[in-house]
C-alpha positions in Angstrom: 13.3 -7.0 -35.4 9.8 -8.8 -36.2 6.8 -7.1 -35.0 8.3 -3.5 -35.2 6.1 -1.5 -37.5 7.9 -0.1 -40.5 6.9 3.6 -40.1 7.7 6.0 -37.0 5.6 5.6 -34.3 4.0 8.8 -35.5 3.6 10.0 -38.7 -0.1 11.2 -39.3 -0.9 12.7 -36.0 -0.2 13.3 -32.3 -2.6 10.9 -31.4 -5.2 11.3 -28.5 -2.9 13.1 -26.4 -0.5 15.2 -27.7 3.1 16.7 -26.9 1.6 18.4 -24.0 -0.7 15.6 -22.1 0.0 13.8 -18.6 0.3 11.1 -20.5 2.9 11.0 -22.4 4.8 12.7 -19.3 3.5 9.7 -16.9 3.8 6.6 -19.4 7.5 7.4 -20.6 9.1 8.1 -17.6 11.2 5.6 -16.5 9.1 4.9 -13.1 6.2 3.1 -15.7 8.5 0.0 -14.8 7.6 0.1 -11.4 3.9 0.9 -12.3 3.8 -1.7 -15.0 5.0 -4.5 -12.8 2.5 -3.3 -10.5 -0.6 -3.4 -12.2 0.0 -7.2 -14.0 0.5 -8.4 -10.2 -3.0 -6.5 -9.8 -4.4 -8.0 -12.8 -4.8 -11.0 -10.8 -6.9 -10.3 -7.8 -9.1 -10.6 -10.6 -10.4 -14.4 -10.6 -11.4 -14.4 -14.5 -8.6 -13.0 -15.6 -6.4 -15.3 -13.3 -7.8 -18.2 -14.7 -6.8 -16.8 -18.6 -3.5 -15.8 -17.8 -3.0 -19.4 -16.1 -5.0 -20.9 -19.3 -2.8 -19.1 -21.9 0.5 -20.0 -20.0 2.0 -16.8 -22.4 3.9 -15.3 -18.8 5.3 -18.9 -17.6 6.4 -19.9 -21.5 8.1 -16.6 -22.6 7.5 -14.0 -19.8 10.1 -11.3 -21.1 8.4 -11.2 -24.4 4.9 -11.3 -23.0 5.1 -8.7 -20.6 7.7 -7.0 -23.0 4.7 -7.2 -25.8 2.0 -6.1 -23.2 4.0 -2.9 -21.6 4.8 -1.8 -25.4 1.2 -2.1 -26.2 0.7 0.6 -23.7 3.1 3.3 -24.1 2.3 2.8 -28.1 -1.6 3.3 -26.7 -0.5 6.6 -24.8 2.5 8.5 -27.2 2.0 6.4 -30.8 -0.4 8.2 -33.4 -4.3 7.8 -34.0 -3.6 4.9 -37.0 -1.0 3.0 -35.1 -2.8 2.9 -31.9 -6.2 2.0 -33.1 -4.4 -1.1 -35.1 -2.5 -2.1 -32.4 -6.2 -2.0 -30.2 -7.6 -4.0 -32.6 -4.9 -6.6 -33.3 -5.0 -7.2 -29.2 -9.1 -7.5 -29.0 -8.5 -10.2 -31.9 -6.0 -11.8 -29.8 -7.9 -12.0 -26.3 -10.8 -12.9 -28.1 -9.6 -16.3 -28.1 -8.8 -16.1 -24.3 -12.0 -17.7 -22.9 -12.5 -20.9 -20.7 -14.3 -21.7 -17.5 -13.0 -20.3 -13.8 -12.1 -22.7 -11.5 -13.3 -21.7 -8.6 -16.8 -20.0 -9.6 -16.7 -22.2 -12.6 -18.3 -19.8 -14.8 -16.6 -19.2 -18.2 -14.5 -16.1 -18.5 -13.7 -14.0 -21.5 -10.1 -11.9 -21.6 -12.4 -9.1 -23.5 -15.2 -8.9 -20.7 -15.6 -5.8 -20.3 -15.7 -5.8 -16.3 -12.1 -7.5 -16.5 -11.4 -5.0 -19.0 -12.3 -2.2 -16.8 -9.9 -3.7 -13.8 -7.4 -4.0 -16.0 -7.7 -0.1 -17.7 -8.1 1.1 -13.7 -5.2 -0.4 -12.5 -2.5 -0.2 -15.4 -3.4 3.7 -15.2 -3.5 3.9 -11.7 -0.3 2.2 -11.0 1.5 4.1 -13.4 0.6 7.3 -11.3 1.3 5.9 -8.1 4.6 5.0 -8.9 5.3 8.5 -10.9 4.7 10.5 -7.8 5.9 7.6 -5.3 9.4 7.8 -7.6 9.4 9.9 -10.3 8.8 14.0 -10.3 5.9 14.3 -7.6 2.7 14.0 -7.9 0.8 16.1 -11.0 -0.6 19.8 -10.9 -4.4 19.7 -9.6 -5.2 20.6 -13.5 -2.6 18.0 -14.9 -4.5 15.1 -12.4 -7.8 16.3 -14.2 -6.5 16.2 -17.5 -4.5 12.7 -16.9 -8.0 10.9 -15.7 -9.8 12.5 -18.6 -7.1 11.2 -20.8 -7.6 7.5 -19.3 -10.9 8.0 -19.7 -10.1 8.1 -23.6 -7.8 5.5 -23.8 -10.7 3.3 -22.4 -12.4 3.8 -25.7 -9.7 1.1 -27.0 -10.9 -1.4 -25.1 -14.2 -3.4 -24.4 -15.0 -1.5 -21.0 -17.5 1.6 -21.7 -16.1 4.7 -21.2 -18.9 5.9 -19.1 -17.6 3.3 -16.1 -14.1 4.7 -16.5 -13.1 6.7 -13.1 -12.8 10.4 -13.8 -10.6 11.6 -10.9 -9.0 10.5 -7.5 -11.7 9.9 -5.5 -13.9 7.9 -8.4 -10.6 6.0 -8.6 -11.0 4.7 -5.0 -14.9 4.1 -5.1 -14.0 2.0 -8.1 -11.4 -0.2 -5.5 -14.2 -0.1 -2.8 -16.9 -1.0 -5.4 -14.6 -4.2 -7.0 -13.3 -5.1 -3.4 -15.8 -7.9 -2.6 -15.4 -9.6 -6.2 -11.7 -9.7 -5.9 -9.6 -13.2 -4.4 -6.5 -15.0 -5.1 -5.8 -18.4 -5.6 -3.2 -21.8 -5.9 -3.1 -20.2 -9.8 -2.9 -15.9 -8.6 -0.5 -16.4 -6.1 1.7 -18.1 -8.4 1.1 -15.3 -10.9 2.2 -13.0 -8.3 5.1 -14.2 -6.9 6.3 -15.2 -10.4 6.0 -11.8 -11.7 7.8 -10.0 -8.6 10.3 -12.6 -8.7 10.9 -14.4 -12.3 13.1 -17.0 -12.0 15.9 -17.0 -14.6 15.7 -20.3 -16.0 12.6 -18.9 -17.9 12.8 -15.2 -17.7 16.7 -14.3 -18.3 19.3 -12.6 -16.6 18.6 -9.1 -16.8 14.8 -9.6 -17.0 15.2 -11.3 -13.6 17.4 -9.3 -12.0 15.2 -6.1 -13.1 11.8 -8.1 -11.8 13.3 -8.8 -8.6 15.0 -5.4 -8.1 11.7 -3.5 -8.2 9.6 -5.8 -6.4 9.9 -4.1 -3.5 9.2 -0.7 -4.6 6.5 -2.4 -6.3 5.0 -4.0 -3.1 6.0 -0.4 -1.2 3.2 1.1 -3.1 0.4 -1.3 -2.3 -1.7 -1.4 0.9 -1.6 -3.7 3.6 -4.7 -5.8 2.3 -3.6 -6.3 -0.6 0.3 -7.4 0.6 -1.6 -9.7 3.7 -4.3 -11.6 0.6 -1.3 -11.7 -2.3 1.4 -13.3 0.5 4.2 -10.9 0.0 4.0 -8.4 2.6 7.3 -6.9 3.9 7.9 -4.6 6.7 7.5 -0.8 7.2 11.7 -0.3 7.2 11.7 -2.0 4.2 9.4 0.2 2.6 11.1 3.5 4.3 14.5 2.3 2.9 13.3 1.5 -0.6 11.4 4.6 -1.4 14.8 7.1 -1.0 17.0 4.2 -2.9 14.4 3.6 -6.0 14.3 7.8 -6.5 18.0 7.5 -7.2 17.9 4.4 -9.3 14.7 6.0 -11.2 16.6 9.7 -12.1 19.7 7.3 -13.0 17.4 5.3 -15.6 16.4 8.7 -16.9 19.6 9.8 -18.1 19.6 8.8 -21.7 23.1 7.3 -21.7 22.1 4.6 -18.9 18.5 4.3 -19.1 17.8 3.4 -22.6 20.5 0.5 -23.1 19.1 -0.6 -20.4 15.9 -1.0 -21.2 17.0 -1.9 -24.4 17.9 -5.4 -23.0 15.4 -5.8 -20.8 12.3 -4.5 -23.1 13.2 -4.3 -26.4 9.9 -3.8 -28.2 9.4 -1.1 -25.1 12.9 0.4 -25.6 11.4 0.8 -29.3 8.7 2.4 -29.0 10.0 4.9 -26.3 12.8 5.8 -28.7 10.2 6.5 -31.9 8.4 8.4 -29.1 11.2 10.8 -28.1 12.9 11.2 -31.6 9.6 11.6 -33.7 9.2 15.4 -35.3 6.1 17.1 -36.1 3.4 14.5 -37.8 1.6 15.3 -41.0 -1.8 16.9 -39.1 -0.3 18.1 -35.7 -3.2 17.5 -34.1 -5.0 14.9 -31.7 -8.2 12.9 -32.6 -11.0 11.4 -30.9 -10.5 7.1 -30.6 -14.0 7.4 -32.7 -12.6 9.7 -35.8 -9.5 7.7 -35.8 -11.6 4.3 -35.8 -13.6 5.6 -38.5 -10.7 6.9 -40.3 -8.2 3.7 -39.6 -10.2 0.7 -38.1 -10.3 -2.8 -40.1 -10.2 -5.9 -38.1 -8.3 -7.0 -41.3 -5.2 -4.7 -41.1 -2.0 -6.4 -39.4 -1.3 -4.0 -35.9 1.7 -2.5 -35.9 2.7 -4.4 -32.9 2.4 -7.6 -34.2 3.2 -9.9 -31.3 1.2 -8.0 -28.7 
């Protein structure tokens, strides 16, 4: 398939994590779905990076390979080694470099790479994964995994334009950071449309399965999010909704994890995704099994010129 690098998704290192880290525990289980759906229907409280999402029309033109691309880019970013994540990081800050305009409503010109929208969307890809691991996946972490996983995100901020040193560090930083952002966050005509598309892509554009899987999950998506967020984004649903789907979307999540189901699945549905989660489960021991700083590996593997491995992120 186009795009797919040509070497395993590891070969020179573990990358920034390692075989032990909350992160590759968190981002490959199957719940990430949930999260991942989660955090783009976030993305756009955020009125700047509403307005590039709308601009770039990438979700309404293609929306299975977009967020197919973008979901990819993550997992690579959490399990892939030090070379093939930093090229992937720097084939994406090439590509929302040319996502700038004006926003609508503020009219002031927005920038995909700002580092404030970069920040929202670091807090809340990371966050949402979590929620939805622990809401229904395993449980939530071990006090000293929940360290290590916001230490790790903390890290993987280093790929993008937000500084690390604004990166939440643990629970409780994690909420400040919501109160904090709070009053700078609205929707719109263009977020709601975001929104509901995402929970709900229509087929004509989006597929069959695609579809089917965005509509399944909504509800365990919206399960997880509180009521201000449900009331402002238009698609609250009622408490015995959210009692029913919690017990159903366990079962369906421990059914996606048995390798016979769940990756043919996702296969379909994800296939750049299904990719790299398969390179990420079947790769051995790499050349140096050891992890690197995002600033050795830079130094080591960074060049604006080099072609990501994920070329169509």
């Amino acid at each position: 398939m186009t795009g797919y690098p040509t070497q395993p998704l590891r070969v020179t290192d573990y990358g920034f994590f390692g075989p032990d880290s909350p992160s590759w525990k968190v981002w490959s289980s199957p719940t990430s779905l949930i999260g991942f759906q989660r955090s783009v229907v976030l993305e756009h409280f955020d009125p700047f990076l509403a307005a590039a999402v709308a601009d770039m029309d990438g979700i309404y033109a293609n929306p299975q390979s977009r967020l197919d691309n973008t979901l990819s880019y993550f997992l690579t970013i959490a399990t892939a080694d030090s070379r093939t994540a930093i090229q992937a990081s720097e084939f994406l800050m090439t590509v929302h470099a040319k996502a700038t305009g004006i926003e609508p409503i503020s009219g002031k010109r927005y920038s995909a790479n700002n580092p404030d929208s970069q920040l929202w969307i670091h807090v809340t890809g990371w966050h949402s994964v979590l929620k939805c691991y622990e809401m229904y996946g395993p449980g939530p972490l071990s006090a000293a995994e929940e360290e290590q996983y916001w230490a790790e995100c903390v890290i993987a901020a280093e790929l993008q334009t937000c500084k690390p040193s604004d990166v939440p560090r643990s629970r409780a930083e994690v909420r400040a950071y919501f109160d904090a952002v709070r009053p700078t966050l609205c929707t719109s005509e263009r977020a709601l449309r975001a929104m509901h598309y995402l929970l709900r892509t229509p087929r004509t554009n989006g597929g069959i399965a695609f579809s089917t899987l965005s509509r399944v999950i909504a509800p365990a998506t919206i399960a997880t999010l509180p009521k201000w967020m449900r009331t402002s984004g238009q698609f609250d649903q009622s408490a015995f909704v959210d009692r029913a789907i919690v017990g159903a979307t366990k079962i369906e999540m421990r059914a996606l994890g048995i390798k016979k189901l769940g990756p043919p699945l996702l296969e379909v549905i994800a296939p750049k995704t299904a990719w790299v989660l398969r390179q990420h489960q079947e790769s051995g021991v790499p050349v140096h099994p050891a992890t690197l700083t995002p600033t050795a590996a830079r130094a080591l593997y960074g060049s604006m010129q080099r072609k990501a491995p994920l070329s169509a992120v």
